[in-house]
PAZAPA-4460 file (N, C-alpha, C; in steps of 0.05 Angstrom, whole numbers, plus 32768, in hexadecimal, padded with zeros to 4 digits):
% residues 161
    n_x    n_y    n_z   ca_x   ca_y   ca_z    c_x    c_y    c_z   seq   type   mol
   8011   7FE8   8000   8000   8000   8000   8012   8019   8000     1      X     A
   802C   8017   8017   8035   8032   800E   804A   8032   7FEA     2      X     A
   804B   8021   7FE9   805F   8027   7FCD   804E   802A   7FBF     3      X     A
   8023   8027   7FBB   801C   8038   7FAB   8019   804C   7FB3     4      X     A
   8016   8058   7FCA   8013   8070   7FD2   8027   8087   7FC8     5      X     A
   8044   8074   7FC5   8061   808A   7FC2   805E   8094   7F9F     6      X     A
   8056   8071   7F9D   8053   807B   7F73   803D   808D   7F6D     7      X     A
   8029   808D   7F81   8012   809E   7F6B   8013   80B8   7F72     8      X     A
   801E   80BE   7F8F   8037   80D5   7F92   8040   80E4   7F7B     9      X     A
   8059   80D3   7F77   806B   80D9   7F60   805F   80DB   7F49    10      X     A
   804D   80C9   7F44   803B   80D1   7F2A   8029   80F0   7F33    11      X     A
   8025   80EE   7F38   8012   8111   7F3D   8026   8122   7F3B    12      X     A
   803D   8118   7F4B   8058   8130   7F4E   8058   8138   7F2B    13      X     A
   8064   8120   7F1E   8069   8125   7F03   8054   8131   7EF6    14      X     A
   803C   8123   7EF7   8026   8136   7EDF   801E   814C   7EEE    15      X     A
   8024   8164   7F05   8021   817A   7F0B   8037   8187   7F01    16      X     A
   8056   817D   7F04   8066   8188   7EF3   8064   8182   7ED6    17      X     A
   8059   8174   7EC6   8056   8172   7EA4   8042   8189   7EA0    18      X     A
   8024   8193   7EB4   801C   81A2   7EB4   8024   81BE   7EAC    19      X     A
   802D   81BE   7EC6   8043   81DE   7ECF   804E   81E7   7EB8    20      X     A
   8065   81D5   7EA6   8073   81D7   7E93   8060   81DA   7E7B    21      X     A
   804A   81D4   7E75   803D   81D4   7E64   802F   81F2   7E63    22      X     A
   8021   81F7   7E75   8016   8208   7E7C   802E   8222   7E70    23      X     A
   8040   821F   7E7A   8058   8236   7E7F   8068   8239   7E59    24      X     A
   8062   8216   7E50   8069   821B   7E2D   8055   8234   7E1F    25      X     A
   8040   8225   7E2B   802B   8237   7E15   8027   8253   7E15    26      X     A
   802A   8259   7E30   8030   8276   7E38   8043   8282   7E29    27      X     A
   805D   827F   7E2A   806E   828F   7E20   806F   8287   7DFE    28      X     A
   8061   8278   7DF4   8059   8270   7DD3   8049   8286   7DD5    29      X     A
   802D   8289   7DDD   801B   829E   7DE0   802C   82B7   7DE2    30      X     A
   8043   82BD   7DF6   8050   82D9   7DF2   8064   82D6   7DD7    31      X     A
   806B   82C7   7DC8   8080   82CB   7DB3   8063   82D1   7D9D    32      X     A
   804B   82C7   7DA6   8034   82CD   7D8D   802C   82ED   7D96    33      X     A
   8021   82ED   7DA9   8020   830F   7DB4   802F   8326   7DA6    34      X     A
   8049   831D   7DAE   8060   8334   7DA5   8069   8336   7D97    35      X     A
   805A   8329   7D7C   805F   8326   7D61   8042   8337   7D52    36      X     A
   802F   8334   7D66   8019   833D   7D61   801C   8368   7D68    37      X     A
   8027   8364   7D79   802A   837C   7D82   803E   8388   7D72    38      X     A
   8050   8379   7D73   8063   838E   7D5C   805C   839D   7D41    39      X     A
   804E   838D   7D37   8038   838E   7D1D   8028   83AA   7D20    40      X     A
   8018   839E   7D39   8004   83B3   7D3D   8012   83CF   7D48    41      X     A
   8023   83D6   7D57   8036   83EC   7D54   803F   83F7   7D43    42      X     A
   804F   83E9   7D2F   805B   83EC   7D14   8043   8401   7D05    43      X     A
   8030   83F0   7D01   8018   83F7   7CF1   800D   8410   7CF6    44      X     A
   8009   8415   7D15   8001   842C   7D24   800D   8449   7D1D    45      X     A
   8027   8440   7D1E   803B   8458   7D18   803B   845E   7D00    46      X     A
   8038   844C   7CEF   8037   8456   7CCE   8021   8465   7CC9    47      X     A
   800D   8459   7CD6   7FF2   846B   7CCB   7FF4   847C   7CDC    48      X     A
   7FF6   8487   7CF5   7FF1   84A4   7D08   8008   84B6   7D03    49      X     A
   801F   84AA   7D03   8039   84B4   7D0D   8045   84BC   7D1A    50      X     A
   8030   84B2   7D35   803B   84B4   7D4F   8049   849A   7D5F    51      X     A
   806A   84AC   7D60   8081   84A6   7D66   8083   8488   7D80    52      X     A
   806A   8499   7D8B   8068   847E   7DAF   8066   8468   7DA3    53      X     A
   805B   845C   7D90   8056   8446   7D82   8065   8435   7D78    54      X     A
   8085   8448   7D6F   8093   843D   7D66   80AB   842F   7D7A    55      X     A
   80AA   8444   7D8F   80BD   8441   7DAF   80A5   842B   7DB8    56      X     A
   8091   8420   7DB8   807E   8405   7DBE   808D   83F8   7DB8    57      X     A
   808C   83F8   7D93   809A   83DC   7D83   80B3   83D6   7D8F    58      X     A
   80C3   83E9   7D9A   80E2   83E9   7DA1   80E4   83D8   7DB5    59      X     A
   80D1   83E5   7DC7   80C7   83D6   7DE6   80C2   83B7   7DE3    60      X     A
   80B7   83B1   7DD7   80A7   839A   7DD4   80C2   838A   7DC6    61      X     A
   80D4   838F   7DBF   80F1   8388   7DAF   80FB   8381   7DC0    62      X     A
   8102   838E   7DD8   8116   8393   7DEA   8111   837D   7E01    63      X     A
   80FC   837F   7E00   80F6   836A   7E17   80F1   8353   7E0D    64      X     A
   80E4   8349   7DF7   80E6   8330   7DEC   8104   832B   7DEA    65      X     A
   8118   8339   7DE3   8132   832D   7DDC   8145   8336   7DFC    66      X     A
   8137   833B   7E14   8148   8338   7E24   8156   834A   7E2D    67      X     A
   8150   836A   7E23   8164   837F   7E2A   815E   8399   7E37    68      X     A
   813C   8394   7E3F   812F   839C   7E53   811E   838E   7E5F    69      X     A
   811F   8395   7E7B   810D   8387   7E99   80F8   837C   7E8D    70      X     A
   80EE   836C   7E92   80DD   835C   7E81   80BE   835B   7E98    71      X     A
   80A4   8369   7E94   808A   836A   7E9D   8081   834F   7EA9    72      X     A
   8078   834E   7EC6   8073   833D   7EDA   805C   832F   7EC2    73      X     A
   8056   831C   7EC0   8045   8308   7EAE   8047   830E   7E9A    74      X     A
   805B   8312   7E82   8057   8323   7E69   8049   8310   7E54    75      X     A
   8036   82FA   7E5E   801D   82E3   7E49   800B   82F8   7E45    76      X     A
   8004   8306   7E67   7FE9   830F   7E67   7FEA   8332   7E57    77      X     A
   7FD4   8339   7E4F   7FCC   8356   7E40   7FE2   8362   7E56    78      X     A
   7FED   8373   7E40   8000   8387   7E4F   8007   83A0   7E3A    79      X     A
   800A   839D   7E1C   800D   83B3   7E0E   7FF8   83C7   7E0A    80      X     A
   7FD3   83C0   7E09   7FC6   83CB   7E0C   7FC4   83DF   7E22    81      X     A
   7FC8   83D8   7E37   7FC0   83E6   7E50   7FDF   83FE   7E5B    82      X     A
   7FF1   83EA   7E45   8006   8403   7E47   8001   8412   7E3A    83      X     A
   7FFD   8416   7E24   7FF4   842F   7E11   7FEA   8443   7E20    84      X     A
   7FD1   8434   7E2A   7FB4   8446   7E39   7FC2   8457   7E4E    85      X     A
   7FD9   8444   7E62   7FE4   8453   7E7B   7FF5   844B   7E80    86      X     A
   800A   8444   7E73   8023   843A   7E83   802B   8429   7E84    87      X     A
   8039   8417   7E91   803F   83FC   7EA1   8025   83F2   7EB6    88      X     A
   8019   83DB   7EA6   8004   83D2   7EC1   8016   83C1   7ED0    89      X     A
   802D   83B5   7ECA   8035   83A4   7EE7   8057   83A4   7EE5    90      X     A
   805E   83A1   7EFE   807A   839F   7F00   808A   8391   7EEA    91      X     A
   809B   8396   7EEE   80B2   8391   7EDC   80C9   837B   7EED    92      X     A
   80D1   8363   7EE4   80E6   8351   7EEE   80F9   8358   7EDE    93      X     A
   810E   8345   7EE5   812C   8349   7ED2   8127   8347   7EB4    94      X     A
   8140   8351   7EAA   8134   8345   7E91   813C   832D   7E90    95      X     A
   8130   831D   7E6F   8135   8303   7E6C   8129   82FC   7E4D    96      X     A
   8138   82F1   7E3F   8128   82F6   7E22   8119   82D6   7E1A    97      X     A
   8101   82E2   7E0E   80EE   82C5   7E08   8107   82AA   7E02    98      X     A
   810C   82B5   7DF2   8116   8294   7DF6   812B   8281   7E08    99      X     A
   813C   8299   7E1A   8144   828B   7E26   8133   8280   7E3C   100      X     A
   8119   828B   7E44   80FD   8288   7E55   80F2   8268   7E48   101      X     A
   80F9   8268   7E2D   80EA   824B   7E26   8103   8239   7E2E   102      X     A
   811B   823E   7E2D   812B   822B   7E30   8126   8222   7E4C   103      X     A
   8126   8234   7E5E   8121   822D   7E7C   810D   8220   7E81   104      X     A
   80F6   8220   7E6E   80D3   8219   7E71   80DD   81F3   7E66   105      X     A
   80F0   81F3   7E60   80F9   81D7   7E56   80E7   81D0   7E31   106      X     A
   80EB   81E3   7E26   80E4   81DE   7E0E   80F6   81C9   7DFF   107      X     A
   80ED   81BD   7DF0   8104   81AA   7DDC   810D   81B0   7DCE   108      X     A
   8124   81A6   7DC6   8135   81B7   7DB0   8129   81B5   7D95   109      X     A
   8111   81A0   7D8E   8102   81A7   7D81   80E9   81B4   7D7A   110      X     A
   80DE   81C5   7D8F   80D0   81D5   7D9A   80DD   81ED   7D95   111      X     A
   80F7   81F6   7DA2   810B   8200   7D98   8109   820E   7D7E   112      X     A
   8117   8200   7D6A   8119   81FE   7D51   80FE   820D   7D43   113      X     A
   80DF   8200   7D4E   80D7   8205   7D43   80CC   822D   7D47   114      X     A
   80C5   822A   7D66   80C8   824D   7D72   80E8   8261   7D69   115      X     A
   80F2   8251   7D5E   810B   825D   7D4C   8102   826B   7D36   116      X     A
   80FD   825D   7D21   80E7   8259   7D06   80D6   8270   7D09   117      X     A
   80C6   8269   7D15   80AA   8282   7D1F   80BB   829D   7D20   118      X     A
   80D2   829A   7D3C   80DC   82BF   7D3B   80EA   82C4   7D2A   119      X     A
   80F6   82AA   7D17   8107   82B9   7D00   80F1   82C7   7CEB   120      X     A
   80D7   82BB   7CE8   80C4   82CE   7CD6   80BE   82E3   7CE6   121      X     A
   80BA   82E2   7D00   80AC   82F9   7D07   80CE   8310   7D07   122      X     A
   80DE   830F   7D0B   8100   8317   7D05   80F4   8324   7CE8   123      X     A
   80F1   8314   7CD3   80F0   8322   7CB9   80D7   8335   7CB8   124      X     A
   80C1   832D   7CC6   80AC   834B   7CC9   80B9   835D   7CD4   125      X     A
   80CB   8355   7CE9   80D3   836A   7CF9   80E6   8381   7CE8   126      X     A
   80F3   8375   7CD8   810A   8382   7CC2   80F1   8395   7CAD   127      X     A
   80E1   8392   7CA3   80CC   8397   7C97   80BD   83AD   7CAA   128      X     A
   80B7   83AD   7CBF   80B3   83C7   7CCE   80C8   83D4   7CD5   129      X     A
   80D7   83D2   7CD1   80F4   83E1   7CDB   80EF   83F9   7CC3   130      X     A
   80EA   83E5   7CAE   80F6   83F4   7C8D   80E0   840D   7C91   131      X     A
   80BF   8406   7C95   80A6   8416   7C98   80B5   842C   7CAA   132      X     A
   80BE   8423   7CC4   80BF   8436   7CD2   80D9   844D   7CCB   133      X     A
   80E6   843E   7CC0   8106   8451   7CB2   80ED   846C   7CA0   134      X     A
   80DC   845B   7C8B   80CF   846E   7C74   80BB   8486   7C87   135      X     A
   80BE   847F   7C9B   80AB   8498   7CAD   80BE   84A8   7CA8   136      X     A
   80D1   84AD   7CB4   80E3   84BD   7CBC   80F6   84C3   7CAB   137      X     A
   80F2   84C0   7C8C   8105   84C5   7C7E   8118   84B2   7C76   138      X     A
   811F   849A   7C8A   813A   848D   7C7D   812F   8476   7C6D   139      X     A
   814A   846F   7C60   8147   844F   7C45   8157   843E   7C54   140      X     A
   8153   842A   7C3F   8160   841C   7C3C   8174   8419   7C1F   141      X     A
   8183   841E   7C19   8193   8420   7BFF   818C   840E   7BF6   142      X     A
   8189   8408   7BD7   8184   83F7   7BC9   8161   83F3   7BC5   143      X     A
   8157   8401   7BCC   8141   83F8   7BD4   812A   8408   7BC9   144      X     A
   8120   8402   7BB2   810B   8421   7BA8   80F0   841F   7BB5   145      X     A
   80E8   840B   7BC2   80D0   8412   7BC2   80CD   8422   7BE0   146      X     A
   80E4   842A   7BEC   80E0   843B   7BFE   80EF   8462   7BF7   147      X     A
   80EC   846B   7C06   80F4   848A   7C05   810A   848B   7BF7   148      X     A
   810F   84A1   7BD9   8120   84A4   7BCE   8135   84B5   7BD4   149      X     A
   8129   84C7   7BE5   813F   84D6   7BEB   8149   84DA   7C12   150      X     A
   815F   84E1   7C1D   814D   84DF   7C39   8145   84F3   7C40   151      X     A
   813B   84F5   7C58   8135   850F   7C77   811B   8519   7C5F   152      X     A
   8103   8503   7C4D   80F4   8515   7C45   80DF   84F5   7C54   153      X     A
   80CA   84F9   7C63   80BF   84E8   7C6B   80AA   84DD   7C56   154      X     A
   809E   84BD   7C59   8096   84B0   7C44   8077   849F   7C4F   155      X     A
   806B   84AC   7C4E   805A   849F   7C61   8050   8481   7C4D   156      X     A
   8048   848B   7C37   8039   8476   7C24   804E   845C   7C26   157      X     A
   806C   845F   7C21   807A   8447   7C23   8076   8432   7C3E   158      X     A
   806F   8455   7C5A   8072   8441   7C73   805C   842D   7C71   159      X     A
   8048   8432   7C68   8027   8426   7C68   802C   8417   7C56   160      X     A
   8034   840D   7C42   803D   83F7   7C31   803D   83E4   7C43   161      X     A
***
């Protein structure tokens, strides 16, 4: 009786931790989908208003996904909306950048690979709002006609492309 008692123990131990970990994958999948969503929607914002806070958002939202600012106490849950409106709704921890957060969360290296994949496209949107946001403000990219031909003359129609 007690050696089932110890195993079904250990069995609960384990599937509360397969839980935990599960729980904690999807979350930070959910924030690499978020802050791909947000960047977009920033990007976008600034091209059509041309107000600048939008673009220091997209920066924001850069910085802390990749680790090089303090990173927002639950950053799964709504947090860019309610900053816009007013600020910071919740504290700030160290920083720490999504993926080293999945490595800790025990993702697989083929799990990995594949949340690799995902930010390398969302990487190439990101290059692609860069370019929008350069044509606000006047700058190019050399080689490149379908943005501003000359600089310091701003381009709105290219940013909105």
């Amino acid at each position: 009786l007690m050696t089932t008692v110890m195993l079904t123990a250990r069995a609960m131990d384990a599937f509360q931790t397969g839980t935990e970990t599960q729980l904690a994958t999807i979350q930070l999948a959910m924030e690499l989908r978020q802050s791909s969503d947000d960047l977009t929607r920033f990007v976008r914002t600034y091209a059509v208003t041309g107000n600048s806070s939008y673009w220091d958002y997209f920066l924001n939202v850069l910085s802390i996904r990749n680790g090089e600012t303090p990173l927002p106490i639950e950053p799964y849950r709504i947090y860019w909306d309610l900053y816009v409106l007013a600020g910071p709704p919740r504290d700030f921890g160290p920083p720490h950048s999504l993926e080293d957060r999945m490595r800790s969360a025990g993702f697989t290296e083929k799990e990995l690979g594949l949340v690799q994949a995902a930010k390398d496209k969302s990487d190439e949107l990101i290059d692609l709002e860069t370019v929008a946001s350069n044509a606000m403000v006047g700058l190019y990219r050399p080689g490149d006609p379908t943005l501003v031909p000359q600089r310091d003359v701003s381009n709105l129609t290219a940013a909105q492309k």
